[in-house]
C-alpha positions in Angstrom: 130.1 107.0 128.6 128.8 104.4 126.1 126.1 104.4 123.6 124.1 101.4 123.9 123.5 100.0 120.3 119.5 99.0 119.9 118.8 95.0 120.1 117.4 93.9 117.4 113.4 94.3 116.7 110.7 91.8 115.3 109.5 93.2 111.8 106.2 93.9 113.8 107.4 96.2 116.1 110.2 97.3 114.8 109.1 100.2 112.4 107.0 101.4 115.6 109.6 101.3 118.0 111.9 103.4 115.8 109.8 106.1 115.1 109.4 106.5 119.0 112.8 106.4 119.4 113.6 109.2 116.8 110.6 111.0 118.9 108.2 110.3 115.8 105.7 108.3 116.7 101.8 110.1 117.1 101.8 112.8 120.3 105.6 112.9 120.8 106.5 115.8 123.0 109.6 118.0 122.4 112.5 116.7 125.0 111.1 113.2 124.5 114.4 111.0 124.7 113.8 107.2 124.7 116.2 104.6 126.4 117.0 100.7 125.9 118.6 98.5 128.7 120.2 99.0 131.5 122.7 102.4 132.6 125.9 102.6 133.5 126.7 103.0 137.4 128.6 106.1 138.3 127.7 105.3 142.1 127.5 102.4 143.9 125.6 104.4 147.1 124.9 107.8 147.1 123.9 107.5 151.1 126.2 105.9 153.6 124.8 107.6 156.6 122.5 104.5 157.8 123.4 104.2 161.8 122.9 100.3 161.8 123.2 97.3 159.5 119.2 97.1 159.1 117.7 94.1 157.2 116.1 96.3 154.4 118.5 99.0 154.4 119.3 99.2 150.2 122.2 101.4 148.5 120.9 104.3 146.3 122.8 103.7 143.2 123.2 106.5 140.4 123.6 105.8 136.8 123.8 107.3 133.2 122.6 106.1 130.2 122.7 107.4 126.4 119.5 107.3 124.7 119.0 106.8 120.8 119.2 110.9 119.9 122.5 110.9 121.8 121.3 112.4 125.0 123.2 111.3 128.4 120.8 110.9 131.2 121.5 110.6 135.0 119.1 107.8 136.3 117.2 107.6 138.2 117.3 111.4 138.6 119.5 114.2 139.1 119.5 115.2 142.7 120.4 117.4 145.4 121.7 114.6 147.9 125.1 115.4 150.0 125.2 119.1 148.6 121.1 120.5 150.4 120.1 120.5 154.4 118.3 116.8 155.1 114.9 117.1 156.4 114.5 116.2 159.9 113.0 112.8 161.3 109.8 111.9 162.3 110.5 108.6 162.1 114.1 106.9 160.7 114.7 103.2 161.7 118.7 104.4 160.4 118.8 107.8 162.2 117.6 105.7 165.3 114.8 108.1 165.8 111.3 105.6 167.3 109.4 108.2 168.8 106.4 106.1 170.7 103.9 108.7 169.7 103.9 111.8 168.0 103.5 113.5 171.6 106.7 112.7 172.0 108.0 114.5 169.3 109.2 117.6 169.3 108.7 119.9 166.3 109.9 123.2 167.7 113.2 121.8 168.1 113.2 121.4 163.8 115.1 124.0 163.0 113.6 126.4 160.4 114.2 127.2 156.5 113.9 131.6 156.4 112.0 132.2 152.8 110.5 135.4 153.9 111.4 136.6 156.7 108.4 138.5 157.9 106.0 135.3 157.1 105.0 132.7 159.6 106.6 129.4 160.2 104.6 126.3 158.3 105.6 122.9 160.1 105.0 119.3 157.5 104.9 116.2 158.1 106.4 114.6 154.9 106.2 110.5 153.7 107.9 109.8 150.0 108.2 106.5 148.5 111.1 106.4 148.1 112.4 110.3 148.0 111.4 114.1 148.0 113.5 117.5 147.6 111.2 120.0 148.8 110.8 123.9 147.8 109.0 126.7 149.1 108.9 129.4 146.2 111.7 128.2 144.8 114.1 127.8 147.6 115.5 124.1 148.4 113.8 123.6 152.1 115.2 120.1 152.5 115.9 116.6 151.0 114.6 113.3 152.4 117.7 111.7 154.8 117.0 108.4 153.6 116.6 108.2 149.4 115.7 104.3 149.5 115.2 102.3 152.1 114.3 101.5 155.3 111.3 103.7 154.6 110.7 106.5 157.2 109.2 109.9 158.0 110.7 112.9 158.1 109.7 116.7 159.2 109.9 120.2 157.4 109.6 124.0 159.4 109.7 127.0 156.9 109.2 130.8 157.3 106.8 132.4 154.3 104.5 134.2 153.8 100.7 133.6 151.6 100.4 132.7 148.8 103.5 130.4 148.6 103.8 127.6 146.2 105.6 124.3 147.3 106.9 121.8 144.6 108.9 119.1 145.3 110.5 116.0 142.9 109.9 112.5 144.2 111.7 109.8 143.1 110.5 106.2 143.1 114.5 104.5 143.6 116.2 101.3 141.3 118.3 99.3 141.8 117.7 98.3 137.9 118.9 101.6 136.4 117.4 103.3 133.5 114.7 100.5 133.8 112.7 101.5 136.9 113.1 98.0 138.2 114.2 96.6 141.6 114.9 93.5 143.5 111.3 92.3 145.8 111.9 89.7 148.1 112.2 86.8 148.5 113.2 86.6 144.5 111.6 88.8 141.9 114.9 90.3 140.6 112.8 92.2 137.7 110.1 94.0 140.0 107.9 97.1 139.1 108.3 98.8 142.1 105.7 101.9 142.8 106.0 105.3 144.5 103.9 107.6 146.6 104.2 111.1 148.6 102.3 112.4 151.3 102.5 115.5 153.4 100.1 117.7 156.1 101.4 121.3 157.0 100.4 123.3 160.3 98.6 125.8 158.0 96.0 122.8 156.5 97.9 122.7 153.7 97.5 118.7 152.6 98.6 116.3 149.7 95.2 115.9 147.6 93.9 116.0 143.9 94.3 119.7 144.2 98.1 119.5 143.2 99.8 119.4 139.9 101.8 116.4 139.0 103.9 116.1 136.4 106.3 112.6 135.4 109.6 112.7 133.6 110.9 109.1 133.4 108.6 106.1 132.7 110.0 102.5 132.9 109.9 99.7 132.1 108.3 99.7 128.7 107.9 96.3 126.3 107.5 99.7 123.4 107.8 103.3 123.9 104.5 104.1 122.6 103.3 102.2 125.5 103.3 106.0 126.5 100.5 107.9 124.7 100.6 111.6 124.9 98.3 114.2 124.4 99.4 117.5 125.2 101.1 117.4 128.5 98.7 114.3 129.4 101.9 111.3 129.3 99.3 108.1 129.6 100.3 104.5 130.2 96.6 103.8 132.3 96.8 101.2 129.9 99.6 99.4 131.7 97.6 99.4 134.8 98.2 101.9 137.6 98.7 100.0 141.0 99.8 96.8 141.8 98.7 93.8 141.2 96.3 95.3 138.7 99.8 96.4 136.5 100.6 94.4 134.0 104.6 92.9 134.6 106.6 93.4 131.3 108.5 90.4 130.5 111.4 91.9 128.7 113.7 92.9 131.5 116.8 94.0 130.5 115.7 94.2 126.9 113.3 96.7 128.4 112.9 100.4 126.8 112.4 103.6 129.0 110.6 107.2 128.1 112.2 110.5 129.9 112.0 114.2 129.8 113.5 117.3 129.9 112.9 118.7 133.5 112.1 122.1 132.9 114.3 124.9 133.6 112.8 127.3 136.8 110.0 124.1 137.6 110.1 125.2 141.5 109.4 128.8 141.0 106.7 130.6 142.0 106.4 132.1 138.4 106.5 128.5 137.1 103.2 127.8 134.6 101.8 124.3 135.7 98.4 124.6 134.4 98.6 122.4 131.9 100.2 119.7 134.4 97.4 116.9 135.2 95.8 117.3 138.3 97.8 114.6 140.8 95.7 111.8 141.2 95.0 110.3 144.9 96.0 106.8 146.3 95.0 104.6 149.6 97.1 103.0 151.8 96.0 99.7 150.1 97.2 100.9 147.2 100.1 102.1 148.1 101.2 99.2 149.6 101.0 100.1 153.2 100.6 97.5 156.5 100.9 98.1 159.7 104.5 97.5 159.6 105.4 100.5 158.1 105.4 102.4 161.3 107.5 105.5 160.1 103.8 106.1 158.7 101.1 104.6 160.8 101.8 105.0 164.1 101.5 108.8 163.5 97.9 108.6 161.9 97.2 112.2 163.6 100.3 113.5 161.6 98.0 113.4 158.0 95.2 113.8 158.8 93.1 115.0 155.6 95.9 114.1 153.7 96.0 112.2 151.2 98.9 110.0 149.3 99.6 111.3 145.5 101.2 110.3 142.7 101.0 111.4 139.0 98.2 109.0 137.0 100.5 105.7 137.1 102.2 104.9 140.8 103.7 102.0 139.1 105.5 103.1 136.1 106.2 106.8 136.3 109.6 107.0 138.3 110.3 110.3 138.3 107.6 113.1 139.0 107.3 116.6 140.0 104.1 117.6 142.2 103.2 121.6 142.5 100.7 122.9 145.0 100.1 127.3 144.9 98.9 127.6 148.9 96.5 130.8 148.5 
């Protein structure tokens, strides 16, 4: 693992930049570690399970990175992939699941995750952009089959009984690692790629402004204090939020990135989220969806109420963790 020595900086920016790298600069967090360039890959492709050779099928590289106070960081996340049960499909152009309707699905089949085992069983209907692990209090339910793309849909069954809290990390994939940044047809090689999660459970439990959401990677950045923090409140609104209202940074590889410490025990039940932001909703239009994307919208019934969340920037914050205590 190599430490990546810092390209030089204008006099401008330069005492700035520094001071946010030695977590300095005004509202810097504790577990604040700030990266430059591009990681090294430890994995080609993390999922090889894709049935057929699909036009948009995409590895799901892994990298690691050193940042300037010597931490190593996995990019784009740590995760439970290969070693946690996959969720089942709704929808998976690679599983070569393409249910017609969601009549013709059949959820009772899903087998089901025992958290309590005198509780009832909770079926979901789960979209991420690009990938989710879910818990129920604490307990590792399931892991999205396909981290990247083709995009699909997948389906969760768990016993438990109220109140239960879910939290699950989403992960908005690179292909750039440590920069947040991915290849957009037919030749952006530098794109800003955005995320988004949304889920409806048979007990009316939906994705909504009522959750907690939490980021812990932010890329790509021209500076770090791009970010501006106050309190637990991790701001880049100034970036712009959704595409095309985001502003592209021009520095590509030259670009800087802003992670955290995920908290130890963050799926728990006991787990104090209060001072998390309230997750903030998205439309289809922002999230980028068409018709196209049929893993999602040929199954409108399926999320009903629901709505698609993200933390406050769907562009820039790669890594977040949403909470949701179901009373």
């Amino acid at each position: 693992m190599r430490t990546r020595t810092p390209i030089a900086l204008s006099a401008v920016t330069s005492l700035a930049v520094l001071a946010a790298c030695a977590g300095m600069s005004s509202g810097a967090g504790s577990g604040r570690h700030v990266t430059q360039g591009l990681a090294t890959v430890v994995s080609e492709n993390l999922y090889t399970g894709c049935r057929e050779q699909l036009p948009n099928l995409r590895k799901t590289p892994l990298g690691r990175i050193t940042a300037f106070d010597g931490t190593v960081i996995t990019v784009p996340a740590e995760t439970a992939i290969g070693s946690a049960p996959q969720a089942a499909p709704l929808y998976s152009d690679c599983e070569q699941v393409r249910p017609a309707r969601l009549a013709d699905v059949s959820v009772d089949a899903v087998p089901v995750v025992e958290v309590d085992r005198d509780g009832d069983v909770v079926s979901g209907f789960v979209v991420a952009d690009n990938y989710f692990e879910l818990y129920v209090n604490g307990k590792l339910v399931a892991v999205d089959p396909v981290p990247y793309t083709p995009f699909n849909s997948a389906i969760v069954r768990f016993r438990v009984k109220r109140p239960y809290t879910i939290a699950v990390k989403l992960v908005d994939w690179e292909e750039k690692l440590g920069l947040g940044m991915e290849w957009f047809p037919p030749n952006q090689n530098w794109y800003v790629g955005d995320g988004g999660f949304i889920a409806r459970f048979s007990d009316g439990t939906v994705t909504d402004r009522s959750w907690r959401a939490q980021t812990y990677y932010i890329a790509p950045l021209t500076n770090p204090d791009d970010v501006v923090e106050r309190g637990d409140v991790r701001d880049t609104t100034a970036l712009g939020r959704t595409h095309p209202l985001a502003k592209p940074p021009t520095c590509e590889a030259r670009c800087y990135a802003v992670h955290w410490d995920i908290p130890r025990g963050w799926q728990a039940p006991g787990f104090d989220d209060r001072r998390w932001p309230q997750a903030y909703e998205y439309t289809d239009a922002e999230i980028g969806i068409s018709p196209a994307l049929i893993s999602y919208s040929r199954f409108p019934e399926a999320f009903t109420g629901a709505r698609w969340i993200w933390s406050s920037n769907l562009v820039y914050d790669n890594v977040v963790l949403v909470r949701k205590r179901v009373q």
